[in-house]
N, C-alpha and C positions, 0 to 999 in steps of 0.2 A: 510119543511125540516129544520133542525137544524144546526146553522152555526156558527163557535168558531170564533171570531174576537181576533187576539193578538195584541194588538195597545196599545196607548194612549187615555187615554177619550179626550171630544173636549175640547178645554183651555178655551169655555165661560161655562160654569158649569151649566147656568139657560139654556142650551139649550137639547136636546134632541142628541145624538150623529148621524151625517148624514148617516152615515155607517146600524147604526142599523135600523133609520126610512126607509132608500132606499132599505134595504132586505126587512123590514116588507112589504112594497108596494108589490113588489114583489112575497109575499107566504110564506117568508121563516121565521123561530124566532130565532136572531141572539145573539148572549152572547158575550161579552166584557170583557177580563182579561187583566189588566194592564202590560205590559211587562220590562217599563225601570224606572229606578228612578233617579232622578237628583237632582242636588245640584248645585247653582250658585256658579262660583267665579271669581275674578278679575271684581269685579263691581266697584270699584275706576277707575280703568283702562279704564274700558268701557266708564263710566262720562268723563273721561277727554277727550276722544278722540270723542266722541259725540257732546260737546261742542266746537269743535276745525275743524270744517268741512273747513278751511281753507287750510289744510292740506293734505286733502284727493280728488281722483276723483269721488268718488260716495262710495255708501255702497251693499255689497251684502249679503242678507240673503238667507239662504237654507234650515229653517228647524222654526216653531211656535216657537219650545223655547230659539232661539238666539234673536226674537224681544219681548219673556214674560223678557229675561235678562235687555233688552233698557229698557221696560214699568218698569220694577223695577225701575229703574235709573232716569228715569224724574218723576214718581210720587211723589217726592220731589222738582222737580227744573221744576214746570210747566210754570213759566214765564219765567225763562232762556230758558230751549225749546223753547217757542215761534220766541223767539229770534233769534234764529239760525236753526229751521225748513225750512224757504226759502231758506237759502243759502244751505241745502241735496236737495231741490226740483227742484234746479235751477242745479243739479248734475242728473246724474243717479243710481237710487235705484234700482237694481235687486232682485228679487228673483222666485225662484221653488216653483211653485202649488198656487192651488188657496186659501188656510189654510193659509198657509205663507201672503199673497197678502192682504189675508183680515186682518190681525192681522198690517200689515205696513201701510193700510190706515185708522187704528185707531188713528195710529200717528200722523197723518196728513199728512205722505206721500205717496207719487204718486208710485205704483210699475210698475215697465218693466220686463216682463216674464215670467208671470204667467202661462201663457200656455205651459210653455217648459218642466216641469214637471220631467223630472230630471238637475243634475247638467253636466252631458253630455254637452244635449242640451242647458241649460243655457252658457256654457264657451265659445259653437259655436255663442250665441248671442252677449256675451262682447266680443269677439274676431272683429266680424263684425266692430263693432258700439265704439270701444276706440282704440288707438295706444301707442306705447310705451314711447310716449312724456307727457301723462299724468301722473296726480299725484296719487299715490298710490291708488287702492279701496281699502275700508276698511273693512272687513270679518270676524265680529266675528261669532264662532261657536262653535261646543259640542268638549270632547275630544275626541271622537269618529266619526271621518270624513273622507269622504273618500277622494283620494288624487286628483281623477280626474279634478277639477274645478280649483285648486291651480297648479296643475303640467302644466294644459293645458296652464295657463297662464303666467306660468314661460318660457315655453318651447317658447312661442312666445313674451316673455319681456314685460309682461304686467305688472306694478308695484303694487304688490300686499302688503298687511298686514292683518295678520289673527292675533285674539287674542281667545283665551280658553275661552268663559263664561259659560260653564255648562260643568259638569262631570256626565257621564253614568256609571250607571249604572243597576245591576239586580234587577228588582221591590223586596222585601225583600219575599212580600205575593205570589211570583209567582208561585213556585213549590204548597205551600198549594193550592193555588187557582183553578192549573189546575187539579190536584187530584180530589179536591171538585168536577169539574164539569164534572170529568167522572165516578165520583162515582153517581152520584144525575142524571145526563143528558145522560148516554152511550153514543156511540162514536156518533159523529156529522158528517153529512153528510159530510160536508166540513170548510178546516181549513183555515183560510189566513192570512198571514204571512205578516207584512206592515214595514221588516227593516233585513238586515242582522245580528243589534244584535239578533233581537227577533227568528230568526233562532239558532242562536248560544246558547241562552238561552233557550229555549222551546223545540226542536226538538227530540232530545231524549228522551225527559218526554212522549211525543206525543206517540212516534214510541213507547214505553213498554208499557203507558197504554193503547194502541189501540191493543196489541199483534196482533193477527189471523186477523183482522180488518183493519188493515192498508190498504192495498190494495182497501178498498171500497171507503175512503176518497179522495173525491176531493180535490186537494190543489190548493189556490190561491193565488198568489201576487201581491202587489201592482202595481208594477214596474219592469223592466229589471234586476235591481241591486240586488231585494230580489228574481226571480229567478233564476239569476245565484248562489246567497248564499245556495237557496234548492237543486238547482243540484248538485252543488259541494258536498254535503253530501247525492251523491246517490239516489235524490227524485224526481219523476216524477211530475212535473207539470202540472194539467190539464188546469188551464187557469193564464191568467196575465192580470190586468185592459190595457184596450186602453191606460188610462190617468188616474195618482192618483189622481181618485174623487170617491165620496160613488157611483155615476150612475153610470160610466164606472165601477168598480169592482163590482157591485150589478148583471148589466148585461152579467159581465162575468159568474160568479157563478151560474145566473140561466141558462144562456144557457149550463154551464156543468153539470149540474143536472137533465136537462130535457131530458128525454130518448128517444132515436132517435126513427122518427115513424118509 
């Protein structure tokens, strides 16, 4: 079965992307089109508060390309990092999924939370485990974030600071790209959608070139958050990963493809 993945490739390049090798296992032949394009900014900003863990209660990441913005930033100042690595380690470093998790213990630091898999459940974990006599966590992220994890912890006085280090947006090649692949590929068993931008950007390209077709397509999402974004625009969801990893979404998709005996 033919399966349209709308994501991001994986950040290490010489890898094979987990997504696509976990369908292949599977049965299925999976296609990968880029959905968001990004552009760092306020990496000054970033540097100086990185270097400054003095300041802060811990750091919390939620997404690969707020710790590709760090990894910018100390590839220049590798022995200053060294330097001030133990004192984040000797803090709490949160983050969502295991993508995230591995990219923060390139740094050399220790993640907490890799399992909670959205930032829901991440804010339920810093909520647990800090109180409001700490000193700020430190939360850089995209301009495109959701409010949950910041609100949850405003609402209970958690001292937070967030800084913008990447700007989303729509991959440039996207609309060509998906055209391409329903011109060359016909409709695809099943579509999965792993962000409410990539809802926002893709979904009506989808629903025209699927015309008469829609209806056959299994649609799948990573997470809670990307199918509440397909619903909201009307879309029945047949399935949602357990947990955003390529096996939990691989196994959803095949068990909604396989026709009941």
């Amino acid at each position: 079965m033919k399966v349209l993945l709308l994501k991001e490739p994986r950040d290490r390049e010489n890898e094979a992307d987990p997504y696509i090798k976990e369908l292949a296992s599977c049965g299925h032949t999976a296609a990968l089109i880029p959905v968001l394009s990004f552009r760092f900014v306020s990496l000054d900003d970033l540097s100086e508060r990185l270097f400054q863990p003095e300041r802060f209660g811990g750091l919390i990441f939620t997404s690969p390309r707020a710790v590709e913005a760090v990894k910018i930033c100390l590839d220049s100042h590798t022995h200053k990092w060294e330097a001030v690595r133990d004192k984040w380690n000797a803090k709490s470093v949160y983050v969502v999924g295991k993508a995230t998790a591995s990219l923060v213990e390139d740094l050399g630091l220790r993640p907490l939370g890799e399992e909670t898999g959205t930032a829901d459940s991440l804010s339920l974990l810093i909520l647990q485990r800090e109180n409001r006599e700490i000193l700020p966590l430190f939360f850089p992220c995209g301009s495109i974030k959701r409010e949950v994890l910041p609100t949850a912890l405003r609402k209970n006085r958690v001292p937070l600071e967030t800084l913008t280090v990447y700007q989303t947006s729509e991959h440039p090649d996207l609309q060509k790209n998906i055209t391409d692949y329903f011109t060359q590929q016909g409709v695809p068993a099943s579509v999965a959608f792993f962000s409410p931008s990539g809802v926002t950007f893709c979904l009506d390209l989808v629903k025209r070139l699927s015309g008469s077709q829609l209806e056959q397509i299994k649609f799948a999402a990573i997470g809670p958050t990307t199918t509440d974004a397909l619903q909201s625009h009307g879309l029945t969801v047949t399935c949602c990963a357990e947990k955003p990893t390529a096996k939990h979404l691989a196994a959803a998709i095949t068990r909604a493809l396989t026709p009941d005996p």
